[in-house]
BAPA-136606 format. One line per field, with one value per residue: residue number from 1; residue in three letters; x, y, z of N, C-alpha, C in turn. Coordinates in Angstrom, 3 decimals, m for minus. Layout:
N
num [NUM/...]
residu [ala/...]
n_x [X/...]
n_y [Y/...]
n_z [Z/...]
ca_x [X/...]
ca_y [Y/...]
ca_z [Z/...]
c_x [X/...]
c_y [Y/...]
c_z [Z/...]
***
This chain:
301
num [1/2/3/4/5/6/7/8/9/10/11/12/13/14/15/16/17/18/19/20/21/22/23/24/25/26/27/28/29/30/31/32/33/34/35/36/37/38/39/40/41/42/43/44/45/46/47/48/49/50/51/52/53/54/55/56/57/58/59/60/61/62/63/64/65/66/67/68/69/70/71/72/73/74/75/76/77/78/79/80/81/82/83/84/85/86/87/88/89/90/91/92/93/94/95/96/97/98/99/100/101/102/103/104/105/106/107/108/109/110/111/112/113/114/115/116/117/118/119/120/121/122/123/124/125/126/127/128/129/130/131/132/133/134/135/136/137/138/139/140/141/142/143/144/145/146/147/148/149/150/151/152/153/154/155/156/157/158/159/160/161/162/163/164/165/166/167/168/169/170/171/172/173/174/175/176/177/178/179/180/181/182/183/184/185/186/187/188/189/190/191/192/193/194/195/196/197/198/199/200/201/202/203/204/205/206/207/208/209/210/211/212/213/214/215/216/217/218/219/220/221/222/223/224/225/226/227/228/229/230/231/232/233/234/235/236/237/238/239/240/241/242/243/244/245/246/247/248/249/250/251/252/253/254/255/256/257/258/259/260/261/262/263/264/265/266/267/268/269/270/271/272/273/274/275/276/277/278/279/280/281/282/283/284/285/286/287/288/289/290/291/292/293/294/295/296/297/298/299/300/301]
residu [unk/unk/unk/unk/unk/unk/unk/unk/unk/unk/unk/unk/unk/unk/unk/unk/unk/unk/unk/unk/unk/unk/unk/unk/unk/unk/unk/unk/unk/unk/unk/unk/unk/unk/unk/unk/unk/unk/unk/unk/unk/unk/unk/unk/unk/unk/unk/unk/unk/unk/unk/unk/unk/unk/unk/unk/unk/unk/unk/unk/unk/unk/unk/unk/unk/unk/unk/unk/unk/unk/unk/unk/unk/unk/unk/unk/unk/unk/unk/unk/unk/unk/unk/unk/unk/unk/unk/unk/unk/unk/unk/unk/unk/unk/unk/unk/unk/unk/unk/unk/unk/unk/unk/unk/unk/unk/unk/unk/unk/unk/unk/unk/unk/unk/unk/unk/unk/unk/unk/unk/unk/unk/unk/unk/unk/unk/unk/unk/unk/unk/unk/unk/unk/unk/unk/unk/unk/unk/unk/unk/unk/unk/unk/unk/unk/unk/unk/unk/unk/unk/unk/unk/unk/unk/unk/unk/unk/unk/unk/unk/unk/unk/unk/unk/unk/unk/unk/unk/unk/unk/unk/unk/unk/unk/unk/unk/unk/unk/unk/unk/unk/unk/unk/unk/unk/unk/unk/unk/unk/unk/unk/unk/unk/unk/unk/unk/unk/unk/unk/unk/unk/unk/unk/unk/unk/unk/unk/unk/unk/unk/unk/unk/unk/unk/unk/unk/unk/unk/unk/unk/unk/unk/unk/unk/unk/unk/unk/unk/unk/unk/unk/unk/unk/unk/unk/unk/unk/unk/unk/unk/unk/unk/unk/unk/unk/unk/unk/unk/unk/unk/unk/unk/unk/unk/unk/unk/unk/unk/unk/unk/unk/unk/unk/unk/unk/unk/unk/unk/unk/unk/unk/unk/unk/unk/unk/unk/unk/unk/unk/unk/unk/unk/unk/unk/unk/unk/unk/unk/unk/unk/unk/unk/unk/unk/unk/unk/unk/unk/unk/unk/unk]
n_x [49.848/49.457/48.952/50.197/51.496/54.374/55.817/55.354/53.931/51.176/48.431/47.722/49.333/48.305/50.111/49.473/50.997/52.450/56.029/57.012/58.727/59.743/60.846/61.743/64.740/66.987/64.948/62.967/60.233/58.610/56.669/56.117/54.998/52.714/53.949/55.851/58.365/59.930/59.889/60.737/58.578/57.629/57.749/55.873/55.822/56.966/56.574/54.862/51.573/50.376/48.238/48.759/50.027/52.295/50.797/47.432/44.193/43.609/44.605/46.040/48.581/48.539/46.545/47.461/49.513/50.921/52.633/52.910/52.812/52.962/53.323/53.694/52.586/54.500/55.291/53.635/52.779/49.406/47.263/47.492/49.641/52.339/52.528/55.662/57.581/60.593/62.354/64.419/63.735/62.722/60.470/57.427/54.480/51.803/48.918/48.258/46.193/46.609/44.747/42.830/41.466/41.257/42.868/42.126/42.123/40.988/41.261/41.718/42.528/41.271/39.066/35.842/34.961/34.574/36.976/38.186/40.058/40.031/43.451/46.220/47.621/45.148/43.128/39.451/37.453/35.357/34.547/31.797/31.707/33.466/32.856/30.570/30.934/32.725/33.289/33.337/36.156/37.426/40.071/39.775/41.299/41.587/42.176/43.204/40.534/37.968/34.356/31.094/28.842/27.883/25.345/24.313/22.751/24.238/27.049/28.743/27.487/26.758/25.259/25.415/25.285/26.834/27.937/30.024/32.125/33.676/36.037/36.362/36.310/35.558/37.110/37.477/39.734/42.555/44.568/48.553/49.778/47.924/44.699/41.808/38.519/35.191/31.953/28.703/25.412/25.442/28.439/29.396/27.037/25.753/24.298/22.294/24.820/27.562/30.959/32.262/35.099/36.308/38.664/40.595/39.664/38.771/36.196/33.177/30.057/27.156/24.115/22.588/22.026/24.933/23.868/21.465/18.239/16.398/16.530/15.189/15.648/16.762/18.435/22.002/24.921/28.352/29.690/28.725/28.919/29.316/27.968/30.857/32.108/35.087/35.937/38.196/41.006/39.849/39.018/36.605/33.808/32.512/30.582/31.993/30.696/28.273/26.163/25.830/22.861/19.702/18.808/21.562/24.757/28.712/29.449/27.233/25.371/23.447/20.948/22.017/24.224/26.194/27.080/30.195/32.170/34.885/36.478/38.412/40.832/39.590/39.530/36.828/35.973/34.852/32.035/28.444/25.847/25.599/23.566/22.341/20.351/19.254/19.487/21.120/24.214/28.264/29.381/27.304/25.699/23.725/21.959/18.924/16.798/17.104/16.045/18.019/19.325/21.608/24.902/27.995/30.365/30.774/33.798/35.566/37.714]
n_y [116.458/113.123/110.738/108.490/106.681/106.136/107.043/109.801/112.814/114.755/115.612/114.037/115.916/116.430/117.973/119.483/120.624/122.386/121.671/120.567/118.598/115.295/113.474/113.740/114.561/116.858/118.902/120.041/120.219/121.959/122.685/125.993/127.333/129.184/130.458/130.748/128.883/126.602/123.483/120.428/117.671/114.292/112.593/110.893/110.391/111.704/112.355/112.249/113.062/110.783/109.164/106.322/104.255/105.047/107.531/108.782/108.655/109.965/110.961/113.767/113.919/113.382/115.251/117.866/117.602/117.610/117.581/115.650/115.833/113.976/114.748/114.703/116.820/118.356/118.333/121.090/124.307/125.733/127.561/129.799/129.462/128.458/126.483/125.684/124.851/123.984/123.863/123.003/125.200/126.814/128.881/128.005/128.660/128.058/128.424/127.394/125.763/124.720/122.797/121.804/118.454/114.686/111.639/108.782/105.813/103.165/99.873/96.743/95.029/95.529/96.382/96.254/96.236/96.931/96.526/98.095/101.068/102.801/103.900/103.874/101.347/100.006/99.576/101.130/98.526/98.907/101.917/103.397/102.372/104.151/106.743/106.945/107.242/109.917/113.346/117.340/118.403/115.786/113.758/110.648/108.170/106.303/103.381/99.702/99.268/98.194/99.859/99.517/98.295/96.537/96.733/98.139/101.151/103.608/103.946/105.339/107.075/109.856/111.169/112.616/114.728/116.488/118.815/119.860/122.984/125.443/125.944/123.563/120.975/117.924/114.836/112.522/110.636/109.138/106.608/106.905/105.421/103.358/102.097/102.322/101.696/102.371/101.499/102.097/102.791/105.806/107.015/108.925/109.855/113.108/113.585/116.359/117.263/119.090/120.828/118.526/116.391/114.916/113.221/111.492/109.216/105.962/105.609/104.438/104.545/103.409/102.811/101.530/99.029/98.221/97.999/98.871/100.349/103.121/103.819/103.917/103.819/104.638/107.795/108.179/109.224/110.213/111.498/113.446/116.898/118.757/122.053/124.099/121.569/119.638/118.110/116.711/115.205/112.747/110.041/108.840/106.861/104.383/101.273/98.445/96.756/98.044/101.040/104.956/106.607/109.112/111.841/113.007/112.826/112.772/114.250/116.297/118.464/120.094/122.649/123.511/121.914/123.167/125.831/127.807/124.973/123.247/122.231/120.282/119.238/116.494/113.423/112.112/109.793/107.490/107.757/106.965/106.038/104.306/105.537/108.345/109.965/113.239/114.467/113.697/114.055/114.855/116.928/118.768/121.705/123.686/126.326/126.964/126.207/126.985/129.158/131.238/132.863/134.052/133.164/131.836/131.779/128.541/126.795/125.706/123.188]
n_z [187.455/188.318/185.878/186.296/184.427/184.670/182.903/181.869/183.310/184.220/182.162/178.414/175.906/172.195/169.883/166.494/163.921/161.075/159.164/161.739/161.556/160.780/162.369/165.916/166.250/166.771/167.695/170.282/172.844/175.194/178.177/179.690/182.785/184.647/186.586/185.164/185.122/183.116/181.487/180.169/178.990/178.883/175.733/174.103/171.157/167.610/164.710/161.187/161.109/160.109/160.585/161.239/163.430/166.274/166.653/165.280/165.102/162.905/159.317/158.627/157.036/154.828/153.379/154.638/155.105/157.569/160.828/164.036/167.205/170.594/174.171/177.593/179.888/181.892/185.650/187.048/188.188/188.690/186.027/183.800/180.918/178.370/175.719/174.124/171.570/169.650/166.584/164.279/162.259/163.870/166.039/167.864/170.228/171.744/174.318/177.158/179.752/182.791/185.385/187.984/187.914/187.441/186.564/184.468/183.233/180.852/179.889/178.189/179.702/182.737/184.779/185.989/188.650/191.878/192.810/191.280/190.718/188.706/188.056/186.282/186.604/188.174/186.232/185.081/182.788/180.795/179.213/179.596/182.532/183.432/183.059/184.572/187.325/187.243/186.172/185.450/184.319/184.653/182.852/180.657/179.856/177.159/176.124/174.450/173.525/172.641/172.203/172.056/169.522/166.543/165.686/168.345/169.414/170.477/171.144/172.676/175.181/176.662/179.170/181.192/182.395/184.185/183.823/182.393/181.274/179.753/180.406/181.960/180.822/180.490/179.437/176.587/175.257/173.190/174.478/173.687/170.970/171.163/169.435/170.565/169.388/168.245/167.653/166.709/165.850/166.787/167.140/169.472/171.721/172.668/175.503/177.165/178.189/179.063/177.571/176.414/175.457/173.155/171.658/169.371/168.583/166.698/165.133/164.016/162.544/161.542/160.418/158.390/155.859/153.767/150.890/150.902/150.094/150.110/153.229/156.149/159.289/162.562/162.611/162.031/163.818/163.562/164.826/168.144/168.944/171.591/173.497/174.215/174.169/172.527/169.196/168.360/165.853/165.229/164.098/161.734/160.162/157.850/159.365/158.454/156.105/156.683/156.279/156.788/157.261/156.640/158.725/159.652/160.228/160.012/161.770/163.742/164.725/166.535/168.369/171.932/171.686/170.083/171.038/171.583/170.614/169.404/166.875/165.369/162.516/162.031/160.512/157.830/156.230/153.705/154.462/154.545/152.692/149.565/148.146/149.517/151.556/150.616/153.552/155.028/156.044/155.716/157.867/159.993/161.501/163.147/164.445/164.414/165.697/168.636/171.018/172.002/170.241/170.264/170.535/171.774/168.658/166.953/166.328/163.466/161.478]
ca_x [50.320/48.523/48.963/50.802/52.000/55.586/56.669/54.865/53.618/49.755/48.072/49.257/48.888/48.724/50.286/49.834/51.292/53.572/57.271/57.238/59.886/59.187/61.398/62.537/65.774/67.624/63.956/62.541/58.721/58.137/55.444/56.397/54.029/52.030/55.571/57.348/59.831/59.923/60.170/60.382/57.637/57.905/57.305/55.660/55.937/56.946/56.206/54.360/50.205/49.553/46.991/49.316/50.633/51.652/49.549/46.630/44.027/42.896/45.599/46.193/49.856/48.182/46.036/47.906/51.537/51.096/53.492/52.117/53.677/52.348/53.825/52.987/52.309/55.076/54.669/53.705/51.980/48.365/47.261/47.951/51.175/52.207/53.788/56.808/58.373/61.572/63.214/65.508/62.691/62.308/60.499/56.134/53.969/50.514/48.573/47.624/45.953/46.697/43.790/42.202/41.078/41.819/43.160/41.407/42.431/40.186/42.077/41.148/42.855/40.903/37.902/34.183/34.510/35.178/38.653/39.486/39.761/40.362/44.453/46.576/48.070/44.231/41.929/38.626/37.556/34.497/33.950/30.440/32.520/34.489/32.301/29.464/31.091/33.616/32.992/33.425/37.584/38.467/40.269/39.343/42.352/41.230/43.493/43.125/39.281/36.512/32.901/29.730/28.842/27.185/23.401/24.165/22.529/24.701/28.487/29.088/26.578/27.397/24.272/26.023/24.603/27.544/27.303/31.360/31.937/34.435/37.077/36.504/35.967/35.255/37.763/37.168/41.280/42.838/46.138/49.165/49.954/46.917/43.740/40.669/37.202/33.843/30.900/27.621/24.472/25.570/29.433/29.794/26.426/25.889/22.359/22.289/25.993/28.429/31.989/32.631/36.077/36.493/39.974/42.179/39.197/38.375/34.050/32.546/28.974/26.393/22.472/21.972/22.601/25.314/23.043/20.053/17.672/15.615/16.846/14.300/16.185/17.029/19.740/23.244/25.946/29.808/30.328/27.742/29.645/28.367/28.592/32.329/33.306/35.880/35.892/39.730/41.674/39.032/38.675/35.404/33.863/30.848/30.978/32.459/29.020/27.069/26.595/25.198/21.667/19.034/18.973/22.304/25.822/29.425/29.822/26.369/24.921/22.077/20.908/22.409/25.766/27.051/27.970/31.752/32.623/35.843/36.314/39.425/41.347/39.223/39.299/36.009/36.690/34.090/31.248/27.507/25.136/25.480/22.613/22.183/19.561/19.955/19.389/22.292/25.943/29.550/29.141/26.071/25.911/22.283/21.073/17.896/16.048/16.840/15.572/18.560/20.790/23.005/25.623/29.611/30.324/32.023/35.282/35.829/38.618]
ca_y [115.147/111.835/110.285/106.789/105.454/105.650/107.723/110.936/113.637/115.324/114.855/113.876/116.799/116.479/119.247/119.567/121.592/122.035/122.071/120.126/117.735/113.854/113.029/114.925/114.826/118.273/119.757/120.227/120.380/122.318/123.543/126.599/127.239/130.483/130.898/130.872/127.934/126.024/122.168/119.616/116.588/113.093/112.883/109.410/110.164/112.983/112.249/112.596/112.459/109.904/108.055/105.084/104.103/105.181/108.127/109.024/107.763/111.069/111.376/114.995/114.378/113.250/116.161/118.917/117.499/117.950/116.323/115.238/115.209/113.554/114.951/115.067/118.017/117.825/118.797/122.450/125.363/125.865/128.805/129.860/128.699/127.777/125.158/126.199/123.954/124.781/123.046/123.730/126.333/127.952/128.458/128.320/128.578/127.738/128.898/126.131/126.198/123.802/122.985/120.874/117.421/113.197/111.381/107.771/104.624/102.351/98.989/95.431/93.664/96.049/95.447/97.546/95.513/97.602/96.064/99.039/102.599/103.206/104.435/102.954/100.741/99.343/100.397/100.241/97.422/99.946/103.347/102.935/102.697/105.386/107.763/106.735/108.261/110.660/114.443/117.764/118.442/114.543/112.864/109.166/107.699/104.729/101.908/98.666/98.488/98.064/100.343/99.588/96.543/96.997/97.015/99.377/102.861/104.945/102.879/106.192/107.833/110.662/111.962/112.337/116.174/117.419/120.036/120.248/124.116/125.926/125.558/122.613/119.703/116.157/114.233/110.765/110.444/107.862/106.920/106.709/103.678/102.140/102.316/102.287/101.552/102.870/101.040/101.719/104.028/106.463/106.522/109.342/111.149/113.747/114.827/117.019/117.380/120.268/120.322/117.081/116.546/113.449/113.114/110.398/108.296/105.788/105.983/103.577/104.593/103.211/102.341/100.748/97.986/99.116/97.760/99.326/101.488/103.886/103.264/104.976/103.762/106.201/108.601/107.910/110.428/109.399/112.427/114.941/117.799/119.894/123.021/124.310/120.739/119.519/116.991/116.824/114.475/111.462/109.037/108.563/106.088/103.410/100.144/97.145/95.851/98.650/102.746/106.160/107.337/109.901/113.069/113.395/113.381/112.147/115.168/117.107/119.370/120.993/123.467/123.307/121.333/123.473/126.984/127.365/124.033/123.736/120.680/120.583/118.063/115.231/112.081/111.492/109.243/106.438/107.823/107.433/105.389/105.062/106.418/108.736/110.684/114.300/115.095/112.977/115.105/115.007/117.603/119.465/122.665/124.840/127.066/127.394/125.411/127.770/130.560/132.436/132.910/135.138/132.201/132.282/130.767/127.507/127.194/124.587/123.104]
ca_z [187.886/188.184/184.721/186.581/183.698/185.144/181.804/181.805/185.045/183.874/180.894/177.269/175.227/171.235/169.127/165.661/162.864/159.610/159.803/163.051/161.727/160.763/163.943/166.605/166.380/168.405/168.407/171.740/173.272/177.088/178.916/180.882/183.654/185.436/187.083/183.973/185.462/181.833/181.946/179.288/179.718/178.229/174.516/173.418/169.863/167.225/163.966/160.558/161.244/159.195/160.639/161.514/165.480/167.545/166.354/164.294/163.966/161.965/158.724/157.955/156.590/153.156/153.002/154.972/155.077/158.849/161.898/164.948/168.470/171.873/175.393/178.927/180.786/183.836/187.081/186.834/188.629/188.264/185.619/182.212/180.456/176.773/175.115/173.274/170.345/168.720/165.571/163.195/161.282/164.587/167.705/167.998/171.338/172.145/175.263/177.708/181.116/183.705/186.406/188.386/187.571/187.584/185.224/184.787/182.588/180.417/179.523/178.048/180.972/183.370/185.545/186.137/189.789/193.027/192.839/190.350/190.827/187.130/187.819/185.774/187.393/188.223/185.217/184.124/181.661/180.209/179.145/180.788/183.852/183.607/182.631/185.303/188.135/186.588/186.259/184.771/185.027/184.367/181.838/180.698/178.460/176.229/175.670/173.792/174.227/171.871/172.706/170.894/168.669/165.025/166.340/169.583/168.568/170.851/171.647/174.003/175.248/177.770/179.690/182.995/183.491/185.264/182.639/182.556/180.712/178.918/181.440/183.163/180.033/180.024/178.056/175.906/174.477/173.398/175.221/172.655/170.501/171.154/168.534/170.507/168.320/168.894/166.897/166.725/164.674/166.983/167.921/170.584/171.874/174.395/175.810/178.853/178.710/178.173/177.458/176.483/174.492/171.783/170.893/168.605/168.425/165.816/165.130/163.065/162.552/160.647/160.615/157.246/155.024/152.674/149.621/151.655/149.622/151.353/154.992/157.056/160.055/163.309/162.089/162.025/164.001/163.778/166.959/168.246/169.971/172.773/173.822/175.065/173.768/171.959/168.414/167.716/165.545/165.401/162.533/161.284/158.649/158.045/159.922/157.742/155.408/156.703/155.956/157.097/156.451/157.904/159.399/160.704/159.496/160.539/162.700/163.641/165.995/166.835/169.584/172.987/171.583/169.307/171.540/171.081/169.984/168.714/165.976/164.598/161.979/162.215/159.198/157.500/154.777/152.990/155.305/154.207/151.975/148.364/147.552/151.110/151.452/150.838/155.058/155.556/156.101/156.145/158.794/160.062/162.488/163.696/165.987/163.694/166.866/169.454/171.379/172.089/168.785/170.574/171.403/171.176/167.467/166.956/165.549/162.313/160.639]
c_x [49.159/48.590/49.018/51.341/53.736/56.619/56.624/54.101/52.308/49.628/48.711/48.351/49.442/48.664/50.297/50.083/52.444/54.992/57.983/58.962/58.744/59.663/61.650/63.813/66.037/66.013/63.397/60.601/58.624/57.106/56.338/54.856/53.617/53.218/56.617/58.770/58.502/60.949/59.892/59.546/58.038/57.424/57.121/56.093/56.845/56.977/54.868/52.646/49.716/48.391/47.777/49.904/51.514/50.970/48.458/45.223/43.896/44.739/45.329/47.586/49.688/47.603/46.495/49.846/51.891/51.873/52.552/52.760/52.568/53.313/53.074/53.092/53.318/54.656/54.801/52.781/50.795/47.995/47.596/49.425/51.056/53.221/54.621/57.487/59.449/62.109/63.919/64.551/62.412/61.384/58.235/55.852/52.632/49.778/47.905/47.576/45.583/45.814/43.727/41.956/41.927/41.758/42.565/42.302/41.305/40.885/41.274/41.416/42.195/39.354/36.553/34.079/34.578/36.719/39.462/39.128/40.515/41.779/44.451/46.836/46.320/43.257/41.026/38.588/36.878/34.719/33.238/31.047/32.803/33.968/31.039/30.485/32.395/32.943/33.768/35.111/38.070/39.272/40.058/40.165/42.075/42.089/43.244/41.582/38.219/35.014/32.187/30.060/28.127/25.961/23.729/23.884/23.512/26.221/28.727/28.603/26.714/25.916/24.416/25.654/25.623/28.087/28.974/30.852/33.345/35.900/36.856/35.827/35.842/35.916/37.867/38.402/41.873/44.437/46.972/49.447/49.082/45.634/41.917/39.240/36.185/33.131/29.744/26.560/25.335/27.284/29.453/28.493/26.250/24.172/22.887/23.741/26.418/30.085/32.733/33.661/35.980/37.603/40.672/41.278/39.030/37.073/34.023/31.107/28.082/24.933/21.404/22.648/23.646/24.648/21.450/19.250/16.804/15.315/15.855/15.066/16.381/18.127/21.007/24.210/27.053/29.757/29.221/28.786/28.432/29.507/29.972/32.981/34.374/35.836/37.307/40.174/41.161/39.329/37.204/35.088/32.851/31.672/31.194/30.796/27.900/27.346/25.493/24.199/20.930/19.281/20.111/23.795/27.282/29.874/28.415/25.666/23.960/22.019/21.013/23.607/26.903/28.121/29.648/32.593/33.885/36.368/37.244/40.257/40.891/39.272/38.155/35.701/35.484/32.587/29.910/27.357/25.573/24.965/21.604/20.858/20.032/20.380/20.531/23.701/27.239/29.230/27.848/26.011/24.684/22.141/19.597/16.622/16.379/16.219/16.191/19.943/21.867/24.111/27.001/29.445/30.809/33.019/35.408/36.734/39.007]
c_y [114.168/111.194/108.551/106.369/105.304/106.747/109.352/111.496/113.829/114.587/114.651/114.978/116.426/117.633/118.872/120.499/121.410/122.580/121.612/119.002/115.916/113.007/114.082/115.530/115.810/119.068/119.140/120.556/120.904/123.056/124.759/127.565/128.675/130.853/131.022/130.098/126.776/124.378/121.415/118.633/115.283/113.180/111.043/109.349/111.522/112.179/112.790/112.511/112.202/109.011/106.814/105.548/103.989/106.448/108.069/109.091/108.491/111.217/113.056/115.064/114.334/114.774/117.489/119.258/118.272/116.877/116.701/115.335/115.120/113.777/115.377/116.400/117.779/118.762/120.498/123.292/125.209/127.214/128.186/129.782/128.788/126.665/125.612/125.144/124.964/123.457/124.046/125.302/127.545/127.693/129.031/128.346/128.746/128.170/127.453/126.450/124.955/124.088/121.765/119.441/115.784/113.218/110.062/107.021/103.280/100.998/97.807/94.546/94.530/95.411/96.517/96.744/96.911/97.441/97.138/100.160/103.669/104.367/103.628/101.934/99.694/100.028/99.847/99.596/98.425/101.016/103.944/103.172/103.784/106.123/108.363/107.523/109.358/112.135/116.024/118.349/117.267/114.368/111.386/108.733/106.142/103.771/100.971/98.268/98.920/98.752/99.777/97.735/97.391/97.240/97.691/100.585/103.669/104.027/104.432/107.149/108.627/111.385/112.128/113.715/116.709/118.646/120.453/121.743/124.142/126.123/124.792/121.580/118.683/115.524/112.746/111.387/109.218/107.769/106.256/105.497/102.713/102.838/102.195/102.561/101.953/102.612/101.255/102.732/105.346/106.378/107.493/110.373/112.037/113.798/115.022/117.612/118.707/120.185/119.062/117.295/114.960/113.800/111.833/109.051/107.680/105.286/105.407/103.553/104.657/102.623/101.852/99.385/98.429/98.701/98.500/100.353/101.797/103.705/103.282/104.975/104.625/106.551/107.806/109.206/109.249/109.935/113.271/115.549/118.429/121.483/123.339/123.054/120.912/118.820/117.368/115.596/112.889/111.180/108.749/108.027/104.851/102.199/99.334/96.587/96.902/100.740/103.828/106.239/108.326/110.963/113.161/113.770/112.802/113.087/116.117/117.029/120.422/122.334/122.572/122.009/121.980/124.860/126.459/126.338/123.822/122.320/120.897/119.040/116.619/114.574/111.849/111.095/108.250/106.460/107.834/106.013/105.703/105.896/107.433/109.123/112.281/115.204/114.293/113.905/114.576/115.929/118.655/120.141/123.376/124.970/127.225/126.950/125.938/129.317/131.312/132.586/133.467/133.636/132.640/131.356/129.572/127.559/125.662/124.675/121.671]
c_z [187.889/187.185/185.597/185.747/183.631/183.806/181.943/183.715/184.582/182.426/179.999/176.045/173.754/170.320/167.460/164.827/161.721/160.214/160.587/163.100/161.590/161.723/164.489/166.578/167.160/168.105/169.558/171.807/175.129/176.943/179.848/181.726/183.949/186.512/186.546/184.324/184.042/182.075/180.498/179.952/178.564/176.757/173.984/172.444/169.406/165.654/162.836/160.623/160.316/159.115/161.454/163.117/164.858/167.408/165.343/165.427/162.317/161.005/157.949/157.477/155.090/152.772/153.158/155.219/156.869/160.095/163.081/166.490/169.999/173.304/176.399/179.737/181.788/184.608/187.155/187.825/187.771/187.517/184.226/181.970/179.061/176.841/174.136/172.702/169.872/167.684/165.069/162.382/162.175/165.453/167.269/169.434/171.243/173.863/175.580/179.393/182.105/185.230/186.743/187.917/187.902/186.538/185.458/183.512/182.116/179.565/179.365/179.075/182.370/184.355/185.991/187.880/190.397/193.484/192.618/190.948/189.721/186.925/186.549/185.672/187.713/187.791/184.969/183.366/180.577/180.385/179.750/181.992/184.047/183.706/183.947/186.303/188.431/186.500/185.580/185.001/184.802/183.086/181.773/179.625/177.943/175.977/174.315/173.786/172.695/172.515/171.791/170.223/167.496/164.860/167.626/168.964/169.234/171.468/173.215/174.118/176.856/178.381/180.894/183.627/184.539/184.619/183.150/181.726/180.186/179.361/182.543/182.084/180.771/179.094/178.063/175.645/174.444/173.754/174.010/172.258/170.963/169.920/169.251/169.706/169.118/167.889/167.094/165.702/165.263/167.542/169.284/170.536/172.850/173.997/177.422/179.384/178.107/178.471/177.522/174.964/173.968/171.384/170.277/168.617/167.234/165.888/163.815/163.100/161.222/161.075/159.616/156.672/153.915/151.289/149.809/150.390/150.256/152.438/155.719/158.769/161.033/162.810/162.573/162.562/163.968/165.581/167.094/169.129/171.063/173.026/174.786/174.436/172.440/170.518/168.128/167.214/165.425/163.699/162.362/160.085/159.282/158.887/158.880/157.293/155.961/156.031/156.886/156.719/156.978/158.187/160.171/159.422/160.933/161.721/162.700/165.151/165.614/168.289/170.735/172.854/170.715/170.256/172.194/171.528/169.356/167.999/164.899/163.556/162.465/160.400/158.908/156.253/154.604/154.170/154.092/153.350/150.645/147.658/148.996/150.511/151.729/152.414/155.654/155.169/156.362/157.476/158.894/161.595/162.187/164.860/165.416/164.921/168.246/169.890/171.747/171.465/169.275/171.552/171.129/170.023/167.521/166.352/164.805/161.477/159.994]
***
């Protein structure tokens, strides 16, 4: 519970897979709970993930011919659960574990005063906000809001050290039918952090001129993950007149962000310099810089 937004009960969970149906029509979406009493929850959307609102931003229907659906968690027992879909093709389930945490709100008509206390109902204006005294177990749902500018190196930069883990995230998401942007060299970084989730964002990162030859510039990330986090379903791609260069890559990680990571169907389309440099990546993953290789793997798709 806690969501507020008068539609939905807990969070808004997005499922994807093939088959799902390009509407809902008579298919169905529930959570049933660690008491096995099975509840339908609100369903914003159900549709093809194309990229386009009220989902996306990430299109996997071009590439994977994949549907998309957005529903709320209702009011359930704490514990392990799944989510069970049925259509016409037949019946899937997913494992999902309902805990602890707030849910928060980041909105353009919002306010960083003391006025707010980032419900819905009275939401932050910033990210910055949100994030500053927020913790490992929250959610932070994005709205209509713009991060970063085209010269900011880091638009969201998470060093908040409450070292969320592997059951107990940190989630950036963006709330449905809206498109929140994130601009800058760097769009989403962590240091010091762990389990930090990135979902349904769109990341515009760049740190050159797009005519630029030999940048030297500080690196360029779209997302850095961290360890236990999340990268799901983001859009990624250069800023408008500028591009990628440098030691990095639109998705890259190093030691102490990568242990099991899990970075699934993200968009990274017209990323990079024309003429990059070869240390520049679509995606980039090492442990080669730590001292204790023995980590859990990450998981990539």
């Amino acid at each position: 519970v806690g969501l507020g937004d008068g539609l939905g009960s807990g969070v808004i969970v997005t499922v994807w897979g093939q088959n799902l149906g390009s509407v809902q029509g008579g298919s169905t979406i529930k959570y049933c709970d660690s008491a096995a009493k099975c509840r339908a929850g609100h369903v914003y959307y159900w549709k093809n993930a194309d990229g386009s609102l009220p989902s996306g931003p990430s299109n996997l229907y071009e590439s994977h011919r994949m549907q998309e659906i957005a529903f709320s968690i209702p009011d359930s027992a704490q514990g392990e659960g799944v989510i069970q879909v049925e259509t016409s093709v037949g019946s899937s389930t997913l494992p999902f574990t309902v805990r602890a945490g707030g849910i928060f709100h980041v909105k353009s008509t919002g306010t960083d005063s003391s006025s707010a206390n980032g419900s819905f109902s009275s939401p932050w204006l910033t990210v910055a906000k949100g994030d500053s005294g927020l913790g490992a177990g929250d959610t932070l749902y994005i709205h209509d809001v713009a991060t970063g500018s085209p010269t900011e190196k880091r638009a969201i930069y998470n060093n908040a050290g409450f070292l969320a883990d592997k059951t107990n995230q940190f989630v950036y998401a963006s709330y449905p039918n809206t498109r929140p942007t994130v601009t800058g060299g760097d769009g989403v970084w962590m240091y010091h952090t762990k389990g930090i989730v990135t979902s349904k964002l769109a990341v515009y990162s760049s740190n050159c001129d797009a005519v630029a030859e030999n940048c030297f510039q500080v690196s360029a990330n779209g997302i850095a993950p961290s360890d236990w986090g999340r990268v799901i379903g983001n859009m990624i791609t250069n800023q408008a007149g500028g591009c990628a260069d440098s030691q990095a890559g639109a998705i890259s990680g190093g030691s102490g962000r990568v242990e099991g990571a899990k970075i699934y169907g993200n968009y990274v389309h017209d990323y990079s310099c024309p003429e990059a440099k070869k240390l520049h990546h679509t995606t980039y993953m090492t442990i080669r810089d730590t001292d204790d290789p023995n980590i859990e793997a990450w998981e990539f798709g």
